[in-house]
C-alpha positions as CSV (number, residue, x, y, z in Angstrom):
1,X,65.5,33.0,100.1
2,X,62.7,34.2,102.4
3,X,61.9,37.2,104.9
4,X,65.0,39.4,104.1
5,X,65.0,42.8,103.7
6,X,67.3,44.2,101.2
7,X,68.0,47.6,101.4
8,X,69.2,48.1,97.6
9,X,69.1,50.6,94.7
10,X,69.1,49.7,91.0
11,X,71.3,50.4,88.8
12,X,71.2,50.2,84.5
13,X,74.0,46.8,83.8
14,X,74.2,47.9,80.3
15,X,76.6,44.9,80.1
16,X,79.1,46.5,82.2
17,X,81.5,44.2,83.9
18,X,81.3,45.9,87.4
19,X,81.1,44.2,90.3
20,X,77.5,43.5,92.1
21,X,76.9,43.9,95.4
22,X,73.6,43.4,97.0
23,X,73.2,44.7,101.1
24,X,70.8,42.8,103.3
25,X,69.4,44.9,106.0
26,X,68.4,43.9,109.5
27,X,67.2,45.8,112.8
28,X,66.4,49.2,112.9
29,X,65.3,52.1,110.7
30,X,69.1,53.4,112.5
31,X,70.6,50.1,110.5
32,X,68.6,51.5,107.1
33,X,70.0,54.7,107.2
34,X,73.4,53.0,107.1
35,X,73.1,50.5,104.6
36,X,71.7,53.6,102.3
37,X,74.8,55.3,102.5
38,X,76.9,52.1,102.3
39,X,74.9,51.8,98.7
40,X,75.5,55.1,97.9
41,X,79.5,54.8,98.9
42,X,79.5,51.4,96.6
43,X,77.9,53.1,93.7
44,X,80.0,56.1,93.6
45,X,82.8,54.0,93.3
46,X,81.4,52.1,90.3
47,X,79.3,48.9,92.2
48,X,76.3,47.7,90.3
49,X,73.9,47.2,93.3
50,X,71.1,44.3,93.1
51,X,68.3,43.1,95.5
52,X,68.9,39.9,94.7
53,X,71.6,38.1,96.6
54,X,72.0,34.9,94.3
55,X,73.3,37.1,91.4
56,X,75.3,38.9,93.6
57,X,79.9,39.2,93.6
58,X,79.3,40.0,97.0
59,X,76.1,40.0,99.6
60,X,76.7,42.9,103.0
61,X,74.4,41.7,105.6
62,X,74.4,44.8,108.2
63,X,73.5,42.8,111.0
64,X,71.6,43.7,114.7
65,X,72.6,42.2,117.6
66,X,70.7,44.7,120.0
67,X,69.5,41.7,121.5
68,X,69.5,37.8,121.3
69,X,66.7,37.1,119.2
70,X,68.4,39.9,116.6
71,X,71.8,38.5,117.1
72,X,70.1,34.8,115.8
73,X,68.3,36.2,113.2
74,X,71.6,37.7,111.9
75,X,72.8,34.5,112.3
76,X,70.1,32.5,110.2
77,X,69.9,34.7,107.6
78,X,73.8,35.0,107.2
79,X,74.0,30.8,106.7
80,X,70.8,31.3,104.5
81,X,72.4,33.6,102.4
82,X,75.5,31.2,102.1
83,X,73.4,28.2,101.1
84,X,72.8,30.0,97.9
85,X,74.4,28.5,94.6
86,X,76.7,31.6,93.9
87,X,77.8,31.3,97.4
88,X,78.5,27.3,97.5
89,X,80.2,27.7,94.2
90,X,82.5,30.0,95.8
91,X,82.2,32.5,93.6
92,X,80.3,34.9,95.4
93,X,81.9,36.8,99.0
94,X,80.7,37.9,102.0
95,X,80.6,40.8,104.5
96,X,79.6,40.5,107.8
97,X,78.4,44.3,108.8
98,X,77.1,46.3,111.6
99,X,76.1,45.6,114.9
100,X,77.4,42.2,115.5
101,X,80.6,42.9,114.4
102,X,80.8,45.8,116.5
103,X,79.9,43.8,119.9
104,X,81.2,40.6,119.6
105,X,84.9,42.1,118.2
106,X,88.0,39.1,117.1
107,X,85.5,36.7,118.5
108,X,83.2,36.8,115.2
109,X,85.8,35.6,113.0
110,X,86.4,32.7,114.9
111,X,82.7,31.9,114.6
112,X,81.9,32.9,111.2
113,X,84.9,31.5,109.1
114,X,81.8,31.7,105.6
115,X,82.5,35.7,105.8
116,X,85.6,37.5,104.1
117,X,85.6,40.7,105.8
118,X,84.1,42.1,108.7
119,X,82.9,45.9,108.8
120,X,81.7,47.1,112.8
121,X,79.6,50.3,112.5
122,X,82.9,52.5,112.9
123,X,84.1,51.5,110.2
124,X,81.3,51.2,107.8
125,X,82.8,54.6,105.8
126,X,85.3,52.3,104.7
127,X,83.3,49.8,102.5
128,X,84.3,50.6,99.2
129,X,87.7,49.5,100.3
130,X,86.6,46.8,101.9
131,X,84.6,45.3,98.6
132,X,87.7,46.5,96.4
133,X,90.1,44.0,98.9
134,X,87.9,40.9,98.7
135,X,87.0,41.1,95.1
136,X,90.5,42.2,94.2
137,X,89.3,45.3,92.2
138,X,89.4,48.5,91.6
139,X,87.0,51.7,92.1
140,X,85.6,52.6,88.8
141,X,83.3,55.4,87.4
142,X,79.8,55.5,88.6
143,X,77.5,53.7,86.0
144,X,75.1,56.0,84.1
145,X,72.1,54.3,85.5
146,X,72.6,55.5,89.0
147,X,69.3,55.9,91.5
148,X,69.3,57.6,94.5
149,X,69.0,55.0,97.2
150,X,66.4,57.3,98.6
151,X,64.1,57.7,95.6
152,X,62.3,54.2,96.2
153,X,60.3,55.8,98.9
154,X,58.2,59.0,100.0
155,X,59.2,58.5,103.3
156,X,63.1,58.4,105.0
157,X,65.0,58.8,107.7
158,X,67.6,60.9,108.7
159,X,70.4,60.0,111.5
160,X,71.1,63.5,113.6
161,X,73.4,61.6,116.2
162,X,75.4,58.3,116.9
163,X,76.1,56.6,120.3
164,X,75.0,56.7,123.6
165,X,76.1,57.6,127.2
166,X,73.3,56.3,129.7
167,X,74.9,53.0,129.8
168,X,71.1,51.5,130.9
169,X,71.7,48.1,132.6
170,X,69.9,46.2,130.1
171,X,71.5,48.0,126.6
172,X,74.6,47.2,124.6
173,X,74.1,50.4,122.8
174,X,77.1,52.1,124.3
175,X,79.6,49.0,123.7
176,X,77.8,48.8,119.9
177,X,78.0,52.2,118.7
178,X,80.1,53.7,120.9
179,X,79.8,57.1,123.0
180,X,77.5,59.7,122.0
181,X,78.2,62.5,119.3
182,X,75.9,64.7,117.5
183,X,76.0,65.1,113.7
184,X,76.3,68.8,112.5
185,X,73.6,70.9,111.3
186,X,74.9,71.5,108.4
187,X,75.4,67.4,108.1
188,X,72.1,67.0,109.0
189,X,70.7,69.6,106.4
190,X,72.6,67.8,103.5
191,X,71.0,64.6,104.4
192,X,67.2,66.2,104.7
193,X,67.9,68.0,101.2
194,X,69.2,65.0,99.6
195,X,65.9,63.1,100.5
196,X,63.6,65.7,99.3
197,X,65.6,66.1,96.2
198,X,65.2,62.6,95.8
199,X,61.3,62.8,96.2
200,X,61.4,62.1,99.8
201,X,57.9,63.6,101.6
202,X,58.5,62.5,105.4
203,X,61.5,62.3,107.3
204,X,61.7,60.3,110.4
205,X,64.6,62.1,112.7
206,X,66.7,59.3,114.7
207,X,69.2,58.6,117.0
208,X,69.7,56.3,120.4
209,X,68.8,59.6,122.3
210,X,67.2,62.2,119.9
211,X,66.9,64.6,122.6
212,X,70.5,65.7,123.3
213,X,71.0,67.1,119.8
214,X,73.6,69.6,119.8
215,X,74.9,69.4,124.1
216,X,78.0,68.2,123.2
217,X,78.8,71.4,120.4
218,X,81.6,73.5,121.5
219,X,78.5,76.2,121.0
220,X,75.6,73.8,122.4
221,X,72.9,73.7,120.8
222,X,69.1,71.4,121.5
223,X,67.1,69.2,119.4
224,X,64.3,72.1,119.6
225,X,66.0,74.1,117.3
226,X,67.5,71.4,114.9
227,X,63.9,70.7,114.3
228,X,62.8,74.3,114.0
229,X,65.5,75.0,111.2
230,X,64.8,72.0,109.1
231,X,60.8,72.4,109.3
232,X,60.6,75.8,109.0
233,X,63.0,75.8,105.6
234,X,61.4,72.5,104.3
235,X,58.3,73.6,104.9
236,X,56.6,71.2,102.2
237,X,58.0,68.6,103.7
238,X,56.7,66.4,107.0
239,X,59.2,65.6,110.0
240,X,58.8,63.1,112.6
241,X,60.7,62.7,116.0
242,X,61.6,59.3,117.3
243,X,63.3,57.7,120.6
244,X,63.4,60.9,122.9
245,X,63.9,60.1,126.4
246,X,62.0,61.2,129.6
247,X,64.6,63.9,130.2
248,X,64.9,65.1,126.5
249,X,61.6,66.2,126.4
250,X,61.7,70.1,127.1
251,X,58.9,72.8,126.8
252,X,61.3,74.5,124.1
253,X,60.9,71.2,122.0
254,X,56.9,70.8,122.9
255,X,56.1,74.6,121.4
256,X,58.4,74.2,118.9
257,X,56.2,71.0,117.6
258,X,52.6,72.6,118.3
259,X,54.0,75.5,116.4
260,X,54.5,73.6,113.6
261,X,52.3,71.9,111.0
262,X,54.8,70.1,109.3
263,X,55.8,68.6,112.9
264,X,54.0,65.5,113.5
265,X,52.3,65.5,116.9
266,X,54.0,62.4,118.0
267,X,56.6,61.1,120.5
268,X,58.4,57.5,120.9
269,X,59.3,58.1,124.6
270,X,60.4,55.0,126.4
271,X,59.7,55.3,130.1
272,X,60.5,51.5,130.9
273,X,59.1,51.1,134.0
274,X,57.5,53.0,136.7
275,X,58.7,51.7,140.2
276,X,61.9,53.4,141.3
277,X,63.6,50.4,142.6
278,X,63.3,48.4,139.3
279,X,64.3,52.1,137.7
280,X,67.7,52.2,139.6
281,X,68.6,48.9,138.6
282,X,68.0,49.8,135.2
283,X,70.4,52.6,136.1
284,X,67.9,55.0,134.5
285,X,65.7,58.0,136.4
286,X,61.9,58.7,136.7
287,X,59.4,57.6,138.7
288,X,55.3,57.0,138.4
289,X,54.6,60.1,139.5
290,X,57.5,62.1,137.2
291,X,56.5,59.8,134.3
292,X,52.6,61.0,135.0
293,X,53.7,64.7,135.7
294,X,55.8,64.4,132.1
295,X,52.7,63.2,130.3
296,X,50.7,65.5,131.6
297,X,52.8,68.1,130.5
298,X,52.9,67.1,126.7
299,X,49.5,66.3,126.7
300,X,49.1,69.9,128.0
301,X,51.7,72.1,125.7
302,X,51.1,69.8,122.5
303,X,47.1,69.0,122.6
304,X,45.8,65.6,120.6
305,X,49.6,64.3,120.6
306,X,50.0,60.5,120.0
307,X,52.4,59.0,122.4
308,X,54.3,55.7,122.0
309,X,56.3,54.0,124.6
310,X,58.5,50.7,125.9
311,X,58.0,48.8,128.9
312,X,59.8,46.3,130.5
313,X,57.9,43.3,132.7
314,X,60.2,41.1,134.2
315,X,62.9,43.1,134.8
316,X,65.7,40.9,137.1
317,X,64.4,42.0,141.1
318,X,60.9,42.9,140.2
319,X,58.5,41.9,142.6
320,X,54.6,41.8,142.2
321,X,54.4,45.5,143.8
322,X,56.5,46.7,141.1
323,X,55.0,44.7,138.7
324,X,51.5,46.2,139.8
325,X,52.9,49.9,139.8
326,X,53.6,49.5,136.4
């Protein structure tokens, strides 16, 4: 088996007789993040978990399906994993996870009869009971040789929202994972303790739309000052920002990152385009010139910042004017 990436944590066997379960992780650092707490669910409850998926009771792919060509690759690696021995002797199971289940609904099981259970991301919390039904077993004590799923790495990341309500033309996001929510601080603040605990030096902060942190509190709140509390009380410890859109990127949030040495000076901000008409049908705002006005201003408040972004070429209705604006 070749080019998958097994998100995994290893634990002592010590001849015990508890079920293995090994998770195969595809897509995004977003997908990670929930594959680590799937393995830390699974070995609370008793799982041995393996990287390898040939000596595993049962394999969880947490699958992408963002797009097409992440939908196929969940696909090939799915009917890889079942062309292993344990699998074609039957006495290994599968669990279909994540993102595919999530968009494609009753249809999946129609189209992958090889997979026992399917898990969409709203119900990943429940995959001890999941595992428990399709191995017919029961949760046991955790096995002395537990490691943090976290501890394999000096760097992590850390979830601080779910969902999305842009509903850009060209994203599923919205009909994957549903409509946006922020996580608590104090959810978020657990997570970023557990990592360091576990040895964790950077922490990556992600969502679909990083920059609306805390606007949908009962007390709002703003990604500025989510970021300010965790780096100014981990101060040993280095944060990163990702996925901020155009209109999530505030002067609050810019000072409080240039006030901050443990901030990285970096932004993922993905401007898509730059010709208003191509913009509109991508049902998102900007233009060139607020896009260069934006820039400007981060280059400005934050100085030597790295930027990152996405573009789109091609876009349905683009015409060569567009195409040049861009």
């Amino acid at each position: 088996m070749t080019n998958i990436d097994v998100t995994a944590a290893h634990c002592a066997d010590g001849g015990s007789a508890a079920p293995s379960v090994c998770f195969v992780t595809l897509g995004c650092a977003k997908n990670e993040v929930d594959s680590a707490e799937m393995t830390k669910k699974v070995q609370a409850a008793g799982f041995l978990v393996v990287d390898d998926a040939s000596e595993a009771d049962a394999v969880v792919v947490n699958t992408c399906s963002f797009i097409q060509a992440a939908t196929e690759e969940s696909i090939d690696v799915i009917f890889e994993i079942c062309g292993l021995d344990n699998f074609s002797s039957g006495s290994a199971k599968l669990i279909v996870a994540g993102c595919m289940p999530a968009r494609y609904g009753d249809d999946l099981q129609d189209e992958l009869q090889e997979a026992q259970a399917f898990v969409p991301c709203s119900r990943e919390d429940d995959i001890v009971e999941v595992l428990c039904d399709v191995l017919n077993v029961r949760p046991q004590a955790p096995s002395d040789g537990f490691v943090s799923p976290y501890a394999a790495s000096a760097a992590s990341y850390v979830k601080i929202s779910d969902g999305c309500d842009r509903f850009c033309s060209f994203c599923a996001i919205p009909y994957i994972r549903g409509r946006y929510h922020s996580f608590s601080y104090e959810e978020i603040r657990t997570a970023v303790a557990e990592r360091v605990d576990a040895g964790v030096r950077e922490i990556t902060l992600i969502a679909q739309d990083t920059g609306r942190w805390g606007e949908d509190f009962e007390s709002p709140s703003t990604t500025a000052r989510l970021l300010d509390g965790l780096a100014s009380e981990f101060s040993d410890t280095w944060f990163r920002l990702m996925y901020i859109e155009p209109q999530g990127v505030t002067d609050e949030l810019l000072d409080v990152i240039a006030a901050h040495g443990n901030i990285c000076s970096y932004l993922d901000v993905p401007l898509q385009h730059a010709s208003e008409t191509v913009l509109r049908a991508m049902n998102r705002r900007g233009s060139a010139k607020s896009h260069r006005e934006l820039i400007e201003r981060i280059r400005l408040r934050v100085p030597g910042i790295t930027l990152r972004t996405t573009l789109i070429a091609g876009f349905p209705g683009e015409t060569e004017e567009d195409f040049e604006e861009l």
